[in-house]
gemmi code that builds the backbone of each chain (N, CA, C; Angstrom):
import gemmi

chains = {
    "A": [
        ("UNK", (18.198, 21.199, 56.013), (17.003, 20.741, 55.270), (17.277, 19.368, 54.657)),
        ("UNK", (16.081, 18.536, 55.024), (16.591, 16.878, 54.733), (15.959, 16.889, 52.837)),
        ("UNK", (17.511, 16.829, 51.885), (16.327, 16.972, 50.382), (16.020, 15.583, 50.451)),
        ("UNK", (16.085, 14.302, 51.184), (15.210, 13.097, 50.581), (14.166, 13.339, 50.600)),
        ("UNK", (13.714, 14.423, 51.379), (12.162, 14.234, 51.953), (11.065, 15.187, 50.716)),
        ("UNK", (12.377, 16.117, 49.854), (11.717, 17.052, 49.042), (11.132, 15.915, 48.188)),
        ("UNK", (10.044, 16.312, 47.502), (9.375, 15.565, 46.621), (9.730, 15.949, 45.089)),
        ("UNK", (9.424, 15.720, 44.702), (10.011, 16.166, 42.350), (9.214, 17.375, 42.664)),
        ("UNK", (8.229, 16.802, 42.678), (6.851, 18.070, 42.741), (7.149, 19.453, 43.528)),
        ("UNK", (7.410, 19.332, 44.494), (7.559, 20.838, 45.080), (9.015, 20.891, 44.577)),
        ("UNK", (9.941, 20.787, 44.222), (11.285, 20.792, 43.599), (10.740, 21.825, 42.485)),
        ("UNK", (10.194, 20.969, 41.439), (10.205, 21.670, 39.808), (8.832, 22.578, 40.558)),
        ("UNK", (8.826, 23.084, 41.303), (7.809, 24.162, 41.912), (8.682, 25.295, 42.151)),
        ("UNK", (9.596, 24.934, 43.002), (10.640, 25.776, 43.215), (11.476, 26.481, 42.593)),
        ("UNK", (11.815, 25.682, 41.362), (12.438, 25.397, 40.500), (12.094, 26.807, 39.128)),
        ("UNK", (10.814, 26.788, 39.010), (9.938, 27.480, 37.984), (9.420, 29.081, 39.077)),
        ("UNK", (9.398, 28.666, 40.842), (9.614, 30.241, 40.640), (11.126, 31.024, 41.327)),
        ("UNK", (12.235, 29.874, 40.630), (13.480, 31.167, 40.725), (14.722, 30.164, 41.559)),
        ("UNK", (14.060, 29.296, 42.256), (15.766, 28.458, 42.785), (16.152, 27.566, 41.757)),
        ("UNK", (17.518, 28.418, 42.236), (18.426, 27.150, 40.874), (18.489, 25.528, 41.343)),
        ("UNK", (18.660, 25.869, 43.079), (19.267, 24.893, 44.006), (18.298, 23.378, 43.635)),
        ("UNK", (17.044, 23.884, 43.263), (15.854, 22.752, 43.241), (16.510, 21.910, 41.555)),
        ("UNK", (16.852, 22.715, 40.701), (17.649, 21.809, 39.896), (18.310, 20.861, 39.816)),
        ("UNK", (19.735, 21.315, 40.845), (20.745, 20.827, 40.932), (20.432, 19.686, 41.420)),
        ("UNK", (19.387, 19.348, 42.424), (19.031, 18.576, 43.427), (18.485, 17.390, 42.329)),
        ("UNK", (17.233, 18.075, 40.984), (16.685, 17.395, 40.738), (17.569, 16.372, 39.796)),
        ("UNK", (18.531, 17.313, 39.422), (19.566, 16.479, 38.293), (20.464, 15.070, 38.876)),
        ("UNK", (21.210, 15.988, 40.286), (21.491, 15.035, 40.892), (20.820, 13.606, 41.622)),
        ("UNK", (19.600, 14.183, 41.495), (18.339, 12.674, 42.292), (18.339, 11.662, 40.862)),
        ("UNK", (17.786, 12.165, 39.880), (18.117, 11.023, 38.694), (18.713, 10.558, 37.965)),
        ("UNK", (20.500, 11.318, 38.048), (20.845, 11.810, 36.788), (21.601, 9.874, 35.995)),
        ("UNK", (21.629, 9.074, 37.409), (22.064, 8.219, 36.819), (21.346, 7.288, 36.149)),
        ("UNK", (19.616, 7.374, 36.493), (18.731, 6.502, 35.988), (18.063, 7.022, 34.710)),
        ("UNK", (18.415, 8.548, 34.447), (18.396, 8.739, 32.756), (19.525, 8.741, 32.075)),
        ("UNK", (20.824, 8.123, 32.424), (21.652, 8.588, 31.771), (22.189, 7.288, 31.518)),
        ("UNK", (22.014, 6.182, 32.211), (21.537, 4.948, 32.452), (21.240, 3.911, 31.149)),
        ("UNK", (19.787, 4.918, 31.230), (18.467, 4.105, 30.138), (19.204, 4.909, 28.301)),
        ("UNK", (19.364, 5.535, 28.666), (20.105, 6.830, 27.127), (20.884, 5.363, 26.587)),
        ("UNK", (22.072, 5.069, 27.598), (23.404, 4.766, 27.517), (22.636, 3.417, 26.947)),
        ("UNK", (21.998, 2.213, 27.520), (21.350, 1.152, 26.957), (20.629, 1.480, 25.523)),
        ("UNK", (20.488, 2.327, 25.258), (20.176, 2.097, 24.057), (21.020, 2.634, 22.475)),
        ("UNK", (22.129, 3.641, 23.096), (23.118, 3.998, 22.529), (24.097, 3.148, 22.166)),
        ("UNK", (24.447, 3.045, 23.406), (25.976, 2.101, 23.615), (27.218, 2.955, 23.485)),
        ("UNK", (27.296, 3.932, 23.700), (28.740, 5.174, 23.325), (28.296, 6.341, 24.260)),
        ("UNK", (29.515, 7.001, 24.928), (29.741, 7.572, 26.240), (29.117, 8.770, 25.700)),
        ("UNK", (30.065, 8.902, 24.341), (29.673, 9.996, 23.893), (27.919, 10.722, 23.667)),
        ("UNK", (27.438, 9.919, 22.901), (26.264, 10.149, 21.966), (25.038, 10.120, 23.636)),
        ("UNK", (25.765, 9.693, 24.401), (24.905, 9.315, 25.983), (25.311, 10.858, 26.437)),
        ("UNK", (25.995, 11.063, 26.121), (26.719, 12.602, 27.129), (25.732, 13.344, 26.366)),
        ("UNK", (25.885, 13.849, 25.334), (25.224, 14.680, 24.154), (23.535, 14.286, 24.500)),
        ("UNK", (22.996, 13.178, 24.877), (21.124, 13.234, 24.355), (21.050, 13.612, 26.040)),
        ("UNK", (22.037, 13.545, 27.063), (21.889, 13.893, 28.202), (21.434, 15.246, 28.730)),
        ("UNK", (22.608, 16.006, 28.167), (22.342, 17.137, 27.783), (21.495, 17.700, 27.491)),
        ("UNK", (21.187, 16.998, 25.955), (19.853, 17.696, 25.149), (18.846, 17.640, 26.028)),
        ("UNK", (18.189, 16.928, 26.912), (16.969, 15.960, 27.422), (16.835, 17.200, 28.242)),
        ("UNK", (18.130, 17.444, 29.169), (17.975, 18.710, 30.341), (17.828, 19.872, 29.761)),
        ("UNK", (18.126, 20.379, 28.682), (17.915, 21.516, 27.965), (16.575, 21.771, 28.131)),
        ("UNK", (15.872, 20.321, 26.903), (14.814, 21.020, 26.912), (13.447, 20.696, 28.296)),
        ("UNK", (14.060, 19.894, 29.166), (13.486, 20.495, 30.363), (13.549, 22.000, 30.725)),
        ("UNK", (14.843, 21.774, 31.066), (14.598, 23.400, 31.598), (14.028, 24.341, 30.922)),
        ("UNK", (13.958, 24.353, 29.374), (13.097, 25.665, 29.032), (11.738, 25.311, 28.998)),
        ("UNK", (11.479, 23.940, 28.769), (10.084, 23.771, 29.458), (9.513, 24.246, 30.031)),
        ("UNK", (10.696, 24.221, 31.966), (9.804, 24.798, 32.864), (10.187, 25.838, 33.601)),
        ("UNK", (10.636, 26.383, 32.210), (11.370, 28.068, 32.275), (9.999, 28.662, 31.584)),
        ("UNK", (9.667, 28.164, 30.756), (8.772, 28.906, 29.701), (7.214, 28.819, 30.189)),
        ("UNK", (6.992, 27.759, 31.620), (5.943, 27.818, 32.582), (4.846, 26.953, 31.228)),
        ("UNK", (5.513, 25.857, 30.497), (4.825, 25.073, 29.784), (4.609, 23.475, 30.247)),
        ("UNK", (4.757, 23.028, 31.619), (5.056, 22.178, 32.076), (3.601, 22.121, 33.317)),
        ("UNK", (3.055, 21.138, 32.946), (1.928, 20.682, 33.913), (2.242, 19.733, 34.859)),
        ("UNK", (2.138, 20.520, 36.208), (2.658, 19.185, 37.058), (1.829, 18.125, 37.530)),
        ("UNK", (1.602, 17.097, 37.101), (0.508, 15.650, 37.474), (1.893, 15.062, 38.019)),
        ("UNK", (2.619, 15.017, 39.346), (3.489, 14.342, 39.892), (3.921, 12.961, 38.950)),
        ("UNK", (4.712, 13.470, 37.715), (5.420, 12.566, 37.123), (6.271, 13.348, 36.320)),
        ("UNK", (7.159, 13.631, 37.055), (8.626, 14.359, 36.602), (9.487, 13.334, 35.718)),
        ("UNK", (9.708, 12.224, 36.866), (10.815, 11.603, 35.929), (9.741, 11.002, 35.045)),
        ("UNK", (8.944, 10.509, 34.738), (8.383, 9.925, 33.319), (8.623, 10.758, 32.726)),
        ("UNK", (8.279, 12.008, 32.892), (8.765, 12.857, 31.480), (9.897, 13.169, 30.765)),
        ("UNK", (10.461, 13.632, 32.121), (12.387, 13.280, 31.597), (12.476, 12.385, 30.587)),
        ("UNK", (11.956, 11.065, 31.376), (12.565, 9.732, 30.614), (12.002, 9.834, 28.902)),
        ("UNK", (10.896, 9.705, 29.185), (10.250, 10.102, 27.579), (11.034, 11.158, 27.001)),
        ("UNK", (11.428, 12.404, 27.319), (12.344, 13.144, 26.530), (13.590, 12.862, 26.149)),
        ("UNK", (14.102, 12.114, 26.902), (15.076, 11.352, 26.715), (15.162, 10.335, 25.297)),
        ("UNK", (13.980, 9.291, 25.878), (13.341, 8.221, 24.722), (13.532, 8.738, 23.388)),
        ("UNK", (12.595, 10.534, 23.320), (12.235, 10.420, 21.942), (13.660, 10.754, 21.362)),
        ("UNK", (14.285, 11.677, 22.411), (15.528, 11.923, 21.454), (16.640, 10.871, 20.896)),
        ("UNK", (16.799, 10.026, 21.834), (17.210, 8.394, 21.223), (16.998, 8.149, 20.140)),
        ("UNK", (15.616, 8.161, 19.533), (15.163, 7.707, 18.701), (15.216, 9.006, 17.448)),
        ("UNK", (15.220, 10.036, 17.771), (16.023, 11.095, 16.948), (17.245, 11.066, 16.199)),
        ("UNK", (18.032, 10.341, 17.398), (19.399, 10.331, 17.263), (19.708, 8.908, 16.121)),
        ("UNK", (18.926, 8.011, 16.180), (18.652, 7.026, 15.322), (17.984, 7.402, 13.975)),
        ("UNK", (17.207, 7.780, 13.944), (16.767, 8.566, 12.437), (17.800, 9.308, 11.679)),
        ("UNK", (18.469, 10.119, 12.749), (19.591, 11.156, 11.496), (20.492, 9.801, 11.656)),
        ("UNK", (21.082, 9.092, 12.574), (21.914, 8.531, 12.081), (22.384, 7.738, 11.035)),
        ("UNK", (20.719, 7.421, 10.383), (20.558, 6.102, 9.770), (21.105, 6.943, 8.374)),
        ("UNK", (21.383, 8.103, 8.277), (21.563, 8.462, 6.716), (22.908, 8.092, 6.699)),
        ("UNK", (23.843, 7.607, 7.999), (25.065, 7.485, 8.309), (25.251, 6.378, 9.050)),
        ("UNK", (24.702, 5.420, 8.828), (24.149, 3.878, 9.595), (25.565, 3.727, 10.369)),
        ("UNK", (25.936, 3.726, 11.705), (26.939, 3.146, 12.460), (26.449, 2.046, 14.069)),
        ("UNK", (25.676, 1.018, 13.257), (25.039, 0.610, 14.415), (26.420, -0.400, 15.069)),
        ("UNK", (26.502, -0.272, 15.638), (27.525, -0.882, 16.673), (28.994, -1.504, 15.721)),
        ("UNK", (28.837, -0.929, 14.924), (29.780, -1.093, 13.952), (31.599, -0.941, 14.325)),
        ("UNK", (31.570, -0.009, 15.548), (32.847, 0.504, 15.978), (34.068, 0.864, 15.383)),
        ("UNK", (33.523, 1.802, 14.333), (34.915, 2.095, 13.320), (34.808, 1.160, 11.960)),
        ("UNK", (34.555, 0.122, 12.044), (34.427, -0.695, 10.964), (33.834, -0.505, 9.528)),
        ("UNK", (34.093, -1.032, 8.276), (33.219, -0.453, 7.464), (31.849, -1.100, 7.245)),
        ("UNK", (30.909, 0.085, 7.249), (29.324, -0.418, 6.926), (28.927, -0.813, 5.961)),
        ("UNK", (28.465, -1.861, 6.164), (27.685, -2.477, 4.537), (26.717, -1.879, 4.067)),
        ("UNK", (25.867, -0.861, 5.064), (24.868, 0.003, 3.975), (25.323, 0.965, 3.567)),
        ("UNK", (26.704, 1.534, 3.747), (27.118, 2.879, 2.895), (27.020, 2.266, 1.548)),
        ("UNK", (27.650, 0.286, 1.228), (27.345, 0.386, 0.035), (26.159, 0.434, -0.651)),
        ("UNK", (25.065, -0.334, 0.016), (23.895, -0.732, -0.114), (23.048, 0.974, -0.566)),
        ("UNK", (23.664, 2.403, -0.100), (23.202, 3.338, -0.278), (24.192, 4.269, -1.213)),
        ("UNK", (24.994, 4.359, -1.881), (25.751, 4.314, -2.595), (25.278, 4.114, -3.800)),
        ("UNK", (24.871, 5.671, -4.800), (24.254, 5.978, -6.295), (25.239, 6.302, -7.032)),
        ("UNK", (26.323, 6.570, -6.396), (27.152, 6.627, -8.005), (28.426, 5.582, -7.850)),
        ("UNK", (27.958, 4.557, -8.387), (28.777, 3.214, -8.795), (28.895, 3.041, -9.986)),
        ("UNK", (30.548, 2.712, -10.631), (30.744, 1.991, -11.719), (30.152, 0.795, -12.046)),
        ("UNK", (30.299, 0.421, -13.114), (29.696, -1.105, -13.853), (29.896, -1.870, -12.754)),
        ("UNK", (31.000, -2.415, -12.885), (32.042, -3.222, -11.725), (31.059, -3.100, -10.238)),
        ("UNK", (31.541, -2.061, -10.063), (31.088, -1.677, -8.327), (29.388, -2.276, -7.977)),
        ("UNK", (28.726, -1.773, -9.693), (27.069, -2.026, -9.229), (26.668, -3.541, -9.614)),
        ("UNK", (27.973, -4.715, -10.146), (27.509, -5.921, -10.346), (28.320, -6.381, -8.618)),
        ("UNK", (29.104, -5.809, -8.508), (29.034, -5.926, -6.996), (28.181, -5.951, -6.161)),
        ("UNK", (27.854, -4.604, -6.191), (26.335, -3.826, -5.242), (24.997, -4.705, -5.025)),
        ("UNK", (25.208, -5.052, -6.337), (24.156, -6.348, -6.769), (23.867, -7.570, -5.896)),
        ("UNK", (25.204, -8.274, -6.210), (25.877, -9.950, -5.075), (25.668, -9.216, -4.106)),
        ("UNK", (26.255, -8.506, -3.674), (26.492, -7.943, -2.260), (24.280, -7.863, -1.511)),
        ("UNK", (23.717, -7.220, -1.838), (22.527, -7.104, -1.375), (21.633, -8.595, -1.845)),
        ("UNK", (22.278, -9.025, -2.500), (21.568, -10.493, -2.830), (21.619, -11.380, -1.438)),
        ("UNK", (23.110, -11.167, -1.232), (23.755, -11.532, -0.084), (22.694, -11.360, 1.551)),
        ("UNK", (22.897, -9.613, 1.511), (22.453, -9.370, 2.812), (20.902, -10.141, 2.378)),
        ("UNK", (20.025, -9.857, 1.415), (18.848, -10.366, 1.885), (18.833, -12.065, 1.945)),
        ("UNK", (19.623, -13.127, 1.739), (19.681, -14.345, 1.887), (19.739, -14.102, 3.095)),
        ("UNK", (20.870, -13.277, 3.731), (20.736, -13.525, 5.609), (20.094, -13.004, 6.568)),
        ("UNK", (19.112, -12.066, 5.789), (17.996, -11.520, 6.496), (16.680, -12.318, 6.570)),
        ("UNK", (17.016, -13.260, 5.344), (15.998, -14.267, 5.453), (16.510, -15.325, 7.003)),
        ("UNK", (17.241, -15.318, 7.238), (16.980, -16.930, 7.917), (17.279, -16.158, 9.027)),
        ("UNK", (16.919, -14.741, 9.096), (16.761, -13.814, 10.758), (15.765, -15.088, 11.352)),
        ("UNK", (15.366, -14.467, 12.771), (13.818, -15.594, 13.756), (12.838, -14.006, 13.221)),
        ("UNK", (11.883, -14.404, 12.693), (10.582, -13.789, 12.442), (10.947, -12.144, 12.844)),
        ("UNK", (10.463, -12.415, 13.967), (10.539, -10.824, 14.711), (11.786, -9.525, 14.502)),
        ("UNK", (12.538, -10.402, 14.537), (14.220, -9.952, 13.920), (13.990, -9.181, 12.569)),
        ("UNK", (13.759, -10.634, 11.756), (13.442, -9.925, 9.807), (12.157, -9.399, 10.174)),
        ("UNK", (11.219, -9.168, 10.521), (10.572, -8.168, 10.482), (10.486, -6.769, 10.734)),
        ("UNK", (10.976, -6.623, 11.523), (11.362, -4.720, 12.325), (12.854, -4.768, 11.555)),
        ("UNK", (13.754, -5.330, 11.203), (15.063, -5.027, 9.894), (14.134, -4.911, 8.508)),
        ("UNK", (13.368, -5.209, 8.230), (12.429, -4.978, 6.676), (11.928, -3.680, 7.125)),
        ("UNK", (10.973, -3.221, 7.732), (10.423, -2.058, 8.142), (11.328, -0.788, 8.218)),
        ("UNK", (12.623, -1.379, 9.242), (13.124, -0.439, 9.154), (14.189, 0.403, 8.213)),
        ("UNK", (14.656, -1.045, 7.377), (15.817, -0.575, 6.538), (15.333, -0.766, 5.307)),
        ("UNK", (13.975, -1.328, 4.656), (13.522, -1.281, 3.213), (12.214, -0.655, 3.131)),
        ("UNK", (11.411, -0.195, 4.261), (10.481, 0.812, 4.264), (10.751, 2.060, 4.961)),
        ("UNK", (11.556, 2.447, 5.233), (11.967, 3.264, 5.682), (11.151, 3.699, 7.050)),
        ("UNK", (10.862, 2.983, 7.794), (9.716, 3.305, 8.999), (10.469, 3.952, 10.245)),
        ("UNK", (9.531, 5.033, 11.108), (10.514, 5.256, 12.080), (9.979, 4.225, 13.065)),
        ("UNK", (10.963, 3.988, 13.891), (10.797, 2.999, 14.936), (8.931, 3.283, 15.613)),
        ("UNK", (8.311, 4.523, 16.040), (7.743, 4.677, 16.503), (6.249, 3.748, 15.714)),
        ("UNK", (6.504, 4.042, 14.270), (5.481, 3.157, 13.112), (5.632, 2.050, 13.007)),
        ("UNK", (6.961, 1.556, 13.943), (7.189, -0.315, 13.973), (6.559, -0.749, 14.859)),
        ("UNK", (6.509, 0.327, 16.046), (6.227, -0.314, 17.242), (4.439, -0.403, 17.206)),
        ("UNK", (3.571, 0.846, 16.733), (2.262, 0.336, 16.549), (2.336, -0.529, 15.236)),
        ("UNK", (2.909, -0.747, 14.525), (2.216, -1.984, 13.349), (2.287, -2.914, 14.191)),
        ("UNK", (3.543, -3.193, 14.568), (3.909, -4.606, 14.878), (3.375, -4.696, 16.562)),
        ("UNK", (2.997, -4.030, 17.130), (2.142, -3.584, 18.352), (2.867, -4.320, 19.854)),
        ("UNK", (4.156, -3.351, 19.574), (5.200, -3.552, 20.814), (5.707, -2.337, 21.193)),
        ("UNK", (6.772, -2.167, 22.397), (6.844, -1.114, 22.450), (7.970, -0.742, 21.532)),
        ("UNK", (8.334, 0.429, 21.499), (9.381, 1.083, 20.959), (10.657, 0.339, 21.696)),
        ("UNK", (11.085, 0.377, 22.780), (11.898, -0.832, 22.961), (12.505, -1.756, 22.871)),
        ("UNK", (11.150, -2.267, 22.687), (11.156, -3.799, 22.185), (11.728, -4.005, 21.049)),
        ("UNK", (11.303, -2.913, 20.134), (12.083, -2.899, 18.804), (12.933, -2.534, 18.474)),
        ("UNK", (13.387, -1.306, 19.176), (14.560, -1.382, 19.073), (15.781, -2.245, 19.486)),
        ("UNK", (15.546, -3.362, 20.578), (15.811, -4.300, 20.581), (16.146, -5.449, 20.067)),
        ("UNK", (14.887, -5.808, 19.269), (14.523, -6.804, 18.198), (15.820, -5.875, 17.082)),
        ("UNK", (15.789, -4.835, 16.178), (16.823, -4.062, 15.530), (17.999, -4.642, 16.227)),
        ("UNK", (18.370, -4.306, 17.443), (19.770, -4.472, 17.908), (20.123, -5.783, 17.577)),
        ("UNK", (19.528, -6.919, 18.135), (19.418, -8.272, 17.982), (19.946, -8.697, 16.512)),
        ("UNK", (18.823, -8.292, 15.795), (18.660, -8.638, 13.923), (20.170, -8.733, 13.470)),
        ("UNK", (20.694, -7.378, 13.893), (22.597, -6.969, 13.442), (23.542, -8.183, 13.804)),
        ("UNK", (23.252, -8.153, 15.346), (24.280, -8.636, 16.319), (23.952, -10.283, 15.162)),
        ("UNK", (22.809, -10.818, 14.941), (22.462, -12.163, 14.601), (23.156, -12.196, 12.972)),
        ("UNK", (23.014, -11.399, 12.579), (23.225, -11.134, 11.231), (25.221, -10.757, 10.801)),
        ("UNK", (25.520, -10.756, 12.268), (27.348, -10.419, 12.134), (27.839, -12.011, 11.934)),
        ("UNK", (26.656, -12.475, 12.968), (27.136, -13.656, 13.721), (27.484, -14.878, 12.046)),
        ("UNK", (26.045, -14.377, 11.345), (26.106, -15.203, 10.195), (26.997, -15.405, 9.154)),
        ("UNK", (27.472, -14.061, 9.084), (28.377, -13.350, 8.164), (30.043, -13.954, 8.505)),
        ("UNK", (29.893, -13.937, 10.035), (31.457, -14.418, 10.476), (30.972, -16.060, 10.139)),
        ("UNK", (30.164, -16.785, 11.013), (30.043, -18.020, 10.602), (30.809, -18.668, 9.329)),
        ("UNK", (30.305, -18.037, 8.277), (29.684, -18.865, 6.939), (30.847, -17.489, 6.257)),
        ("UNK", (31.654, -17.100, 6.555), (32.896, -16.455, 6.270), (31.902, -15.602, 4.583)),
        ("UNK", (31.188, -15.002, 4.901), (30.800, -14.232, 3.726), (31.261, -13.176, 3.812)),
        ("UNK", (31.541, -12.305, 2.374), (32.874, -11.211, 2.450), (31.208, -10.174, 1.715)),
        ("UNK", (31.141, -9.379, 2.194), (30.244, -8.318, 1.761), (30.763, -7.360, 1.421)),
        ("UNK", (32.046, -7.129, 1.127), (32.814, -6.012, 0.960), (32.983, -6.124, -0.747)),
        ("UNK", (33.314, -4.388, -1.335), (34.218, -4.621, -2.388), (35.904, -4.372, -2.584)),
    ],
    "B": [
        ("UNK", (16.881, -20.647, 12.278), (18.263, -19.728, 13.303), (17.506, -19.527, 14.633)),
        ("UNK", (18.188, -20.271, 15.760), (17.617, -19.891, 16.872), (17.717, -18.505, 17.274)),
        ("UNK", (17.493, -17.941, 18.255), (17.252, -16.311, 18.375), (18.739, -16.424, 19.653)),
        ("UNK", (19.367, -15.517, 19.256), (20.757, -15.498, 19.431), (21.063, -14.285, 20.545)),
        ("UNK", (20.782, -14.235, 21.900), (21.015, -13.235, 22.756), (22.208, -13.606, 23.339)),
        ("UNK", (22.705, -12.201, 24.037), (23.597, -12.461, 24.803), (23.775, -13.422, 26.120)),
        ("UNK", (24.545, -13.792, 26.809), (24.364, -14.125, 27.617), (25.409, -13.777, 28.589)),
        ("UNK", (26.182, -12.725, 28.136), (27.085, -11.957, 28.867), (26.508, -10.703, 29.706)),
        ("UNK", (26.729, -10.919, 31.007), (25.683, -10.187, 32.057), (26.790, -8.566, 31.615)),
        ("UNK", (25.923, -7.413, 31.585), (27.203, -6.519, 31.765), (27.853, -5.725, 33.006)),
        ("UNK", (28.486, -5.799, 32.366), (30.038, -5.384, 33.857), (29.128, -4.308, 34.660)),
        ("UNK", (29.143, -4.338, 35.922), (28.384, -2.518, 36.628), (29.164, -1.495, 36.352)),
        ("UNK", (29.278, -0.899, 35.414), (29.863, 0.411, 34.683), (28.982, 1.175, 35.635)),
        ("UNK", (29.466, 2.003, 36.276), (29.712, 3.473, 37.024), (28.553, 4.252, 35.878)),
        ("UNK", (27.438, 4.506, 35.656), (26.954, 5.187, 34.121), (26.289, 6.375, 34.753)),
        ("UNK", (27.300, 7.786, 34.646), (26.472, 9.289, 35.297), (27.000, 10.316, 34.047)),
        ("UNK", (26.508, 10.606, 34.021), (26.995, 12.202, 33.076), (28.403, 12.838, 33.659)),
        ("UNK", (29.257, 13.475, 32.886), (30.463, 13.849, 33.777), (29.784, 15.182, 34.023)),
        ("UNK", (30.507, 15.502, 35.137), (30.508, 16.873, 36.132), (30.432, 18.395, 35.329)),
        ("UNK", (31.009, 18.217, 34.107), (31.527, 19.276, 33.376), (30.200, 19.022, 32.575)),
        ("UNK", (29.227, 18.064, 32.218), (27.762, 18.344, 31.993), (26.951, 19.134, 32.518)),
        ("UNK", (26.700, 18.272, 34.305), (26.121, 18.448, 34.646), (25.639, 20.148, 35.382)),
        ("UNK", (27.690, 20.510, 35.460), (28.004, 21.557, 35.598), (27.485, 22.665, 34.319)),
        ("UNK", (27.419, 22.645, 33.752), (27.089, 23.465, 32.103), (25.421, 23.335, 32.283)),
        ("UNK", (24.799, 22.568, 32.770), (23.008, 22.173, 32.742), (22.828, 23.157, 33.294)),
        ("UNK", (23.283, 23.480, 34.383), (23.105, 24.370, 36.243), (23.366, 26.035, 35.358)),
        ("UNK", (24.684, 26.040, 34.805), (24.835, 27.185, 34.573), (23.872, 28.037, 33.679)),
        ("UNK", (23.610, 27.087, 32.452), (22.674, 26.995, 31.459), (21.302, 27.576, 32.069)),
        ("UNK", (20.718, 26.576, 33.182), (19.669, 27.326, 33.842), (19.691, 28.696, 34.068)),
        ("UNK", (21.095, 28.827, 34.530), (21.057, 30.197, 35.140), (21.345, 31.623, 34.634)),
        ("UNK", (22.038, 30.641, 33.251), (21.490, 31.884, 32.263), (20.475, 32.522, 31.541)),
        ("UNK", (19.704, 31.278, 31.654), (18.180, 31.418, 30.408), (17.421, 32.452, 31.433)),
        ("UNK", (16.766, 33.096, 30.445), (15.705, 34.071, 31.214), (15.156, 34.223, 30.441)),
        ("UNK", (13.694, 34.106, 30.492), (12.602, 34.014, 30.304), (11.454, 35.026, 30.387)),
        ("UNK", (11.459, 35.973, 28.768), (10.995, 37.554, 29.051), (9.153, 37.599, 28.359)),
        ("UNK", (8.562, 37.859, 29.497), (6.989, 37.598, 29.212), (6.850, 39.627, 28.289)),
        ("UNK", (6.119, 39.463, 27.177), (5.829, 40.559, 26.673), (4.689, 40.157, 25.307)),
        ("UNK", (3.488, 41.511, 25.783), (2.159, 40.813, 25.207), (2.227, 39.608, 25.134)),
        ("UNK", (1.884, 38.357, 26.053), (1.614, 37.328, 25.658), (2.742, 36.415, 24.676)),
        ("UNK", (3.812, 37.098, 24.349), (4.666, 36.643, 24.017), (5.987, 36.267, 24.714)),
        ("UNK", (6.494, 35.239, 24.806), (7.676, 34.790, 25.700), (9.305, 34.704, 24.596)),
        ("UNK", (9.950, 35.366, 25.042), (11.487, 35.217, 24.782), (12.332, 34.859, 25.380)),
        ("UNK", (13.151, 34.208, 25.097), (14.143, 33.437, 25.711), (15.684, 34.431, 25.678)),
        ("UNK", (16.738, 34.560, 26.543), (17.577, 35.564, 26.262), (18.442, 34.532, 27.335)),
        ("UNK", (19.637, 34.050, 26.491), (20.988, 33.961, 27.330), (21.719, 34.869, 27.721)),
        ("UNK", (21.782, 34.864, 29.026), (23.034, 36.225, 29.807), (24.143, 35.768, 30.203)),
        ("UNK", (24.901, 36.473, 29.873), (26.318, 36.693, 30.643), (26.694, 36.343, 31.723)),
    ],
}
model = gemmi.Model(1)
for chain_id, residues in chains.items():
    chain = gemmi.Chain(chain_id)
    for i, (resn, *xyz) in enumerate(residues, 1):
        res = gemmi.Residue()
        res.name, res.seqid = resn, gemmi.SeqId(i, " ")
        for name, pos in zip(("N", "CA", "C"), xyz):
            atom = gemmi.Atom()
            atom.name, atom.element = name, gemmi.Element(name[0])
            atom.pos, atom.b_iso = gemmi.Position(*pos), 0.0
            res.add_atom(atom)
        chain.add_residue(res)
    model.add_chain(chain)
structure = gemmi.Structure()
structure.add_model(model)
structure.setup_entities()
């Protein structure tokens, strides 16, 4: 049996009444172009292994649980399940901000950080005086989705209709803001630490 | 501040789930079962 010729559609058909085989097939037909798109927006093997996972989970009980409408767009949906959990994985993280940080210490543990001495909170003080001088001279788009996201607390999904881009994009623009904002910090040798 | 992207193309990293995932997804399937009663559905991992 030639599977190029199987389609998604009769697959997750198969699939929902009883072959495992239509799985395996389907996992193996995409597994590198969702695991791919995860990994681009992660950046860590790990946290890519883990939303990989999750994404197929809750497929399969999806279309275990016969809650799955087939309009021949399998992988869009994947991918979107994928998407939202990304962006899951970004929400809890943020109570634990490690954006590409790699081990290093984060400047918003201090920036979030309520029980400081005298000392520590005339620190805390300079220190966020600091970050917002260099959030100012972000390019527009940059300091805008970094304000939203880290002083209004917005989830990406409320950045992307205000600011009327995709989710992507902004998270992008986010990735960018950091990477621009290290760049400044090394530049102009500013110590944000206490 | 001009807008500051990379311009480092990235390396073609090999990017698939390892085997011992994809392997655990398959099995996973094949444990879930899916129990229809009045209109109600349960989920039951087996052995």
């Amino acid at each position: 049996m030639n599977k190029e010729l199987i389609q998604d559609a009769e697959l997750v058909s198969n699939y929902i009444q009883g072959n495992e085989n239509a799985l395996s097939i389907l996992i193996e037909r995409h597994k590198q172009r969702i695991y791919s798109f995860i990994y681009s927006k992660v950046y860590d093997r790990d946290i890519t292994e883990d939303i990989f996972q999750d994404t197929f989970i809750k497929v399969i009980r999806t279309l275990k649980l016969g809650k799955y409408n087939e309009e021949g767009k399998f992988l869009p949906w994947v991918m979107r399940i994928a998407h939202n959990l990304v962006i899951d994985h970004f929400r809890k993280n943020r109570r634990m901000p490690k954006f590409d940080n790699a081990g290093e210490f984060s400047i918003f543990s201090v920036l979030s950080d309520s029980s400081l001495n005298a000392e520590k909170s005339i620190i805390k003080e300079q220190v966020e005086k600091d970050v917002r001088r260099i959030i100012e001279e972000l390019p527009d788009d940059q300091k805008q989705v970094l304000m939203m996201r880290m002083y209004q607390d917005m989830s990406f999904k409320e950045i992307s209709e205000r600011t009327g881009v995709s989710i992507n994009t902004a998270l992008g623009r986010m990735r960018y803001a950091l990477i621009n904002m290290r760049k400044v910090i090394e530049q102009k040798n500013i110590v944000l630490t206490n | 501040m001009a807008k500051i992207y990379s311009t480092k193309t990235p390396k073609n990293i090999n990017l698939k789930p390892k085997d011992e995932t994809v392997s655990f997804l398959l099995n996973y399937s094949k444990a879930l079962s899916v129990i229809n009663y009045n209109k109600l559905k349960f989920e039951a991992l087996l052995n």
